[in-house]
Residue frames as qw, qx, qy, qz and C-alpha x, y, z in Angstrom:
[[0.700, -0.336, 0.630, 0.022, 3.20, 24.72, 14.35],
 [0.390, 0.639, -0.473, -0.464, 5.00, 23.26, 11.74],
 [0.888, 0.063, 0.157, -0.427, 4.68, 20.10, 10.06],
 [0.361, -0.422, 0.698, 0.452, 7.05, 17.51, 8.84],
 [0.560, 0.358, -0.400, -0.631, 7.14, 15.77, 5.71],
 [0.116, 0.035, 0.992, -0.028, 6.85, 12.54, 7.14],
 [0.318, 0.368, 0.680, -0.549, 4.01, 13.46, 8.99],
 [0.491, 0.351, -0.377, -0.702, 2.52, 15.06, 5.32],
 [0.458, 0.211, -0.790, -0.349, 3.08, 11.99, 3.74],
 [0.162, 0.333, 0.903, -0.218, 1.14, 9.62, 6.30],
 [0.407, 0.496, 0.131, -0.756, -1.41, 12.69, 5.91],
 [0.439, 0.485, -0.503, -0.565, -1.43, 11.97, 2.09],
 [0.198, 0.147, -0.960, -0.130, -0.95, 7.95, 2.24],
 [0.304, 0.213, 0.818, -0.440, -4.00, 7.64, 4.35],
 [0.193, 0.565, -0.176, -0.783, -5.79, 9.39, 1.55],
 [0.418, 0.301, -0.690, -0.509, -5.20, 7.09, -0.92],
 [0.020, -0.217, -0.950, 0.222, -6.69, 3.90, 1.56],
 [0.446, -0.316, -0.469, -0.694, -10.23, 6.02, 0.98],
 [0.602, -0.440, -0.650, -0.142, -11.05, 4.93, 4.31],
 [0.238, -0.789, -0.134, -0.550, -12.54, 7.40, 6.65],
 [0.784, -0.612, -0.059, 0.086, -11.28, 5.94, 9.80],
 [0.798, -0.204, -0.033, 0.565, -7.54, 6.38, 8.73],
 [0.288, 0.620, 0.340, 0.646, -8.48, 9.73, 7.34],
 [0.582, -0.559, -0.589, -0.043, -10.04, 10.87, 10.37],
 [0.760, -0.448, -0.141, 0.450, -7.37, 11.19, 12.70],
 [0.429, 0.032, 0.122, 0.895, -5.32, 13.74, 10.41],
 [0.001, 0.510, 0.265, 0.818, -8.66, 16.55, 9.95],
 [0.029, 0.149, -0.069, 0.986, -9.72, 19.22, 11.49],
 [0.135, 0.466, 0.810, -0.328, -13.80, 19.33, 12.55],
 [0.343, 0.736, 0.248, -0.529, -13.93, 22.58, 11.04],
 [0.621, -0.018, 0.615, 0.486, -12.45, 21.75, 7.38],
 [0.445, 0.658, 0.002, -0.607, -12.68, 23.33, 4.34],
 [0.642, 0.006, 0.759, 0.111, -12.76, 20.80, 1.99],
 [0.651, 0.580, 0.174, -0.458, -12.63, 21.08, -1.73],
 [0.440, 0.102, 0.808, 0.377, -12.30, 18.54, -4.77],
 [0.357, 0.528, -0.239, -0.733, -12.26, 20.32, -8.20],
 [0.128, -0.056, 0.960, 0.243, -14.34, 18.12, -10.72],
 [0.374, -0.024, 0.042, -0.926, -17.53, 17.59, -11.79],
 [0.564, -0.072, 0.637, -0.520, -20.35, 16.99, -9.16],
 [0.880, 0.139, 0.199, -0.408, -22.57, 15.07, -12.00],
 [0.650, 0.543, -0.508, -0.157, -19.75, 12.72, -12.71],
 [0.508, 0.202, -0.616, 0.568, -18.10, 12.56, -9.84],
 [0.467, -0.791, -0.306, -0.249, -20.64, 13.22, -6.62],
 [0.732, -0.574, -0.219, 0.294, -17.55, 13.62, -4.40],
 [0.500, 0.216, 0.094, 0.833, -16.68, 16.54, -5.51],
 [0.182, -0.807, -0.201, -0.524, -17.27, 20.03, -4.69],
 [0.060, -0.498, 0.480, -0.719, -16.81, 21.78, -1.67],
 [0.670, -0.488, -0.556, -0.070, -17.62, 19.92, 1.45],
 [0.041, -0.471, 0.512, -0.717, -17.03, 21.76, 5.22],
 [0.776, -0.385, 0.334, -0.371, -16.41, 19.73, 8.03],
 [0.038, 0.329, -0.938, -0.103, -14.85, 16.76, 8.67],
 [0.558, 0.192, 0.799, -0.114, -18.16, 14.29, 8.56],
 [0.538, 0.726, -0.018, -0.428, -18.86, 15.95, 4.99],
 [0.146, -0.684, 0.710, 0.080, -15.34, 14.74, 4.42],
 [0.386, -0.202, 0.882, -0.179, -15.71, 11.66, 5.77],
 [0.705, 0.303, 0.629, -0.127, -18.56, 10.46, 4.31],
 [0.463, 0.821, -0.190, -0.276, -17.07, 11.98, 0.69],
 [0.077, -0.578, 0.811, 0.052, -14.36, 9.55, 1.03],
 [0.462, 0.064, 0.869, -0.167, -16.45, 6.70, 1.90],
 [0.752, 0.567, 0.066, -0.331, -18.52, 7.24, -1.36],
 [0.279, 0.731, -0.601, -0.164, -15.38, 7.55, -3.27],
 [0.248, -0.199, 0.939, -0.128, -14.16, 3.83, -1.44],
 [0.661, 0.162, 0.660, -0.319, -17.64, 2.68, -2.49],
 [0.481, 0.758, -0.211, -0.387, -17.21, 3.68, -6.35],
 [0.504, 0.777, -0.362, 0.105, -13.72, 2.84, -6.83],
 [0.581, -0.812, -0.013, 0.056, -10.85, 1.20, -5.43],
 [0.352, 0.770, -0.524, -0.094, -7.31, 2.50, -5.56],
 [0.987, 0.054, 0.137, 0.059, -4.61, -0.39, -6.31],
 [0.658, -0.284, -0.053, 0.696, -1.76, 1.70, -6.66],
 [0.028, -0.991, -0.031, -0.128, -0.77, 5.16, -6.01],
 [0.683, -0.469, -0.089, 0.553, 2.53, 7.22, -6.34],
 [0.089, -0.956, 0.056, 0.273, 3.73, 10.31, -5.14],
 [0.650, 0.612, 0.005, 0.451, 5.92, 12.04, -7.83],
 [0.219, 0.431, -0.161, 0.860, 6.62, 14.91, -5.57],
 [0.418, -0.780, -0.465, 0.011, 5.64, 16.21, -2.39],
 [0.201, 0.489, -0.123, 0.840, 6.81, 19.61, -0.89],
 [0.612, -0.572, -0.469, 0.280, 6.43, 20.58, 2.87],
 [0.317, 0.394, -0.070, 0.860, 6.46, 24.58, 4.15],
 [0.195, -0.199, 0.512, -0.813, 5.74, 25.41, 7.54],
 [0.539, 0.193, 0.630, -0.524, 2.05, 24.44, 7.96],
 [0.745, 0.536, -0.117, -0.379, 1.17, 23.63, 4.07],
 [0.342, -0.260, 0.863, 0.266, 2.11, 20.66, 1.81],
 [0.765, 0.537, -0.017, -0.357, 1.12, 19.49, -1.51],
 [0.458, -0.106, 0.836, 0.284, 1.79, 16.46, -3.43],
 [0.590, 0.474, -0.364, -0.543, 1.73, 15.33, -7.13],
 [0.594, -0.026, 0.767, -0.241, 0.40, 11.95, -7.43],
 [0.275, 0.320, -0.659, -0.622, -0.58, 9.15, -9.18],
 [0.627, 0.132, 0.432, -0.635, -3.56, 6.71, -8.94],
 [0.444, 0.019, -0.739, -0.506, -5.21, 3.82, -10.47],
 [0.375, 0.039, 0.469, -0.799, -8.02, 2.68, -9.72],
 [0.181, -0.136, -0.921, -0.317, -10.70, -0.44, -10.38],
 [0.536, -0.156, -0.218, -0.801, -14.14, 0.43, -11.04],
 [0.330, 0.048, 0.875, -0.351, -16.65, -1.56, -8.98],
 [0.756, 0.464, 0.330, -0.323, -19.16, -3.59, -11.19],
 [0.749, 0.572, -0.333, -0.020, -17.00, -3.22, -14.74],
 [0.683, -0.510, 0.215, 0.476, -13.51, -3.30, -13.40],
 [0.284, 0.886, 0.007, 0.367, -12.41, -0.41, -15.48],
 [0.630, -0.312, -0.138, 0.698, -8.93, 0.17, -14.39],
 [0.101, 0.966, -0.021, 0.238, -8.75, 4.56, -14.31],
 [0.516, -0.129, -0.205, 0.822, -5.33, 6.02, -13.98],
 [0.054, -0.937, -0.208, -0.276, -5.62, 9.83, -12.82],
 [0.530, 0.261, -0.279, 0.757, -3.15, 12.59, -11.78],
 [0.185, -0.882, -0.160, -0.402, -3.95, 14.85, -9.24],
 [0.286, 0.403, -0.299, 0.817, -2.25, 17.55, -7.40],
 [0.549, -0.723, -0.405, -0.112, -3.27, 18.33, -3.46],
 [0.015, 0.545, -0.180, 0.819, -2.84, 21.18, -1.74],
 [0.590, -0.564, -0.578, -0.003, -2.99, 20.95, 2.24],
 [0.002, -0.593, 0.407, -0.695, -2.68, 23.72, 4.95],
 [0.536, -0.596, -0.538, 0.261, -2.81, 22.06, 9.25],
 [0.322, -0.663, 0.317, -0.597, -3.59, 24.20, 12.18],
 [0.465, -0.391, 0.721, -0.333, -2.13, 22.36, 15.24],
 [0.136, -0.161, 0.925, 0.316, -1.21, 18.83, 12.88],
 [0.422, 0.531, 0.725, -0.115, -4.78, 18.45, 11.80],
 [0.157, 0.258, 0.518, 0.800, -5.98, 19.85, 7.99],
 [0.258, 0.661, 0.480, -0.516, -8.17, 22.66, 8.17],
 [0.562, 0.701, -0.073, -0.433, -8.13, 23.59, 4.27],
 [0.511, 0.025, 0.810, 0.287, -7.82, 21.22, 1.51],
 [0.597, 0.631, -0.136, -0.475, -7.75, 21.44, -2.20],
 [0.532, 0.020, 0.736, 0.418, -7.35, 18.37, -4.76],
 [0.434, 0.701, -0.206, -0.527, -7.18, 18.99, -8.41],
 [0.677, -0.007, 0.735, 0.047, -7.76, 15.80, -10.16],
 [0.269, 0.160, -0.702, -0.640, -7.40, 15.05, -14.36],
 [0.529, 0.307, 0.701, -0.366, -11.08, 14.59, -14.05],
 [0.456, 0.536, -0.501, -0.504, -11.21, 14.41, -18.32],
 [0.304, 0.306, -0.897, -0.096, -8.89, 11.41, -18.38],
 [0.193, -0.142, 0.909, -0.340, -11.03, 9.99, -15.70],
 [0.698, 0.415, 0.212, -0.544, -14.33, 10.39, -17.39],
 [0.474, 0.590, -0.557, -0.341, -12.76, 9.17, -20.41],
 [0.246, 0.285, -0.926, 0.009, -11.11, 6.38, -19.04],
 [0.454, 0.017, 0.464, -0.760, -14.67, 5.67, -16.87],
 [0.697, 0.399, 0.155, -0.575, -16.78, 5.76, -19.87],
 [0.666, 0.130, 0.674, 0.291, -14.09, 3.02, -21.73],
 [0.406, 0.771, 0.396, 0.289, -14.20, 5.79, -24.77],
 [0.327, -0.187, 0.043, 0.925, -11.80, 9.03, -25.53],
 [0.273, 0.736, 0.432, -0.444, -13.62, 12.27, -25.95],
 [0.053, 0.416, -0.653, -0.631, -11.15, 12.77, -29.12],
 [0.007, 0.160, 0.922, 0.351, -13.40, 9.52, -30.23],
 [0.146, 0.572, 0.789, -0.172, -16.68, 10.54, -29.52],
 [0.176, 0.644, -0.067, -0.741, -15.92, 14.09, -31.55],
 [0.173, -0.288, 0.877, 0.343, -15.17, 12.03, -34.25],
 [0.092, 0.484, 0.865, 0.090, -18.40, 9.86, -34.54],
 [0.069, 0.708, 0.330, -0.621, -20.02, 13.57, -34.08],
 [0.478, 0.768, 0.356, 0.233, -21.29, 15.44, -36.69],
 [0.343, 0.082, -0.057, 0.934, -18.96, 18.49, -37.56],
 [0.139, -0.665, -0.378, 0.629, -20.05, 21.85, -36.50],
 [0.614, 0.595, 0.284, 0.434, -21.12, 23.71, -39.29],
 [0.421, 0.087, -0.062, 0.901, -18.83, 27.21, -39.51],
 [0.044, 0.793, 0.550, -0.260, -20.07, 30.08, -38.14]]
């Protein structure tokens, strides 16, 4: 069954609301879920299967962070699969640390619901912009490496 690109794009807009309940509706029970990034930076990352693994991977994400605006550069829609290139900002809870981040998502449905997901997120910029500090600056203050 093929998918439109409306439908995608609700798929994709709920997404960015981080809340599981509007998320819900569009996956799969038996998901394959994975967000490329790393786990000790970013606990909602990694591979999660299922759709309450999902779910409650979102709801961290909503409890972190929340987004404040988000747009789609591109989106692309081919039989059952769709991916979008996106944009994001986001305001840290506790500092308000505004994070912009790009990331690219990759979605295949079986009968309109997602049963494999992949996001690829500029988790760098986000650490960077996170930690209020560029890792260009913090080589910097480092000692050089001596030659080998």
């Amino acid at each position: 069954m093929s998918i439109t690109r409306a439908y995608a794009e609700e798929f994709f807009d709920a997404m960015m609301t981080r809340d599981p309940a509007q998320i819900a509706r569009y996956i799969a029970d038996d998901v394959e879920w994975l967000i490329v990034g790393p786990i000790e930076l970013f606990p909602y990352c990694g591979q999660h299967l299922g759709k309450e693994a999902v779910l409650h991977a979102y709801g961290r994400m909503a409890s972190d962070a929340q987004v404040t605006e988000f747009t789609r550069d591109y989106a692309i829609t081919d039989g059952e699969c769709a991916s979008a290139l996106s944009r994001m900002t986001n305001v840290v809870h506790g500092t308000g640390r505004q994070v912009v981040v790009r990331l690219a998502q990759f979605a295949r449905f079986r009968d309109g619901k997602v049963c494999e997901f992949c996001s690829i997120t500029d988790t760098l910029g986000a650490a960077e912009q996170f930690m209020g500090r560029s890792l260009s600056q913090m080589a910097e203050d480092a000692p050089a490496l001596a030659e080998v």
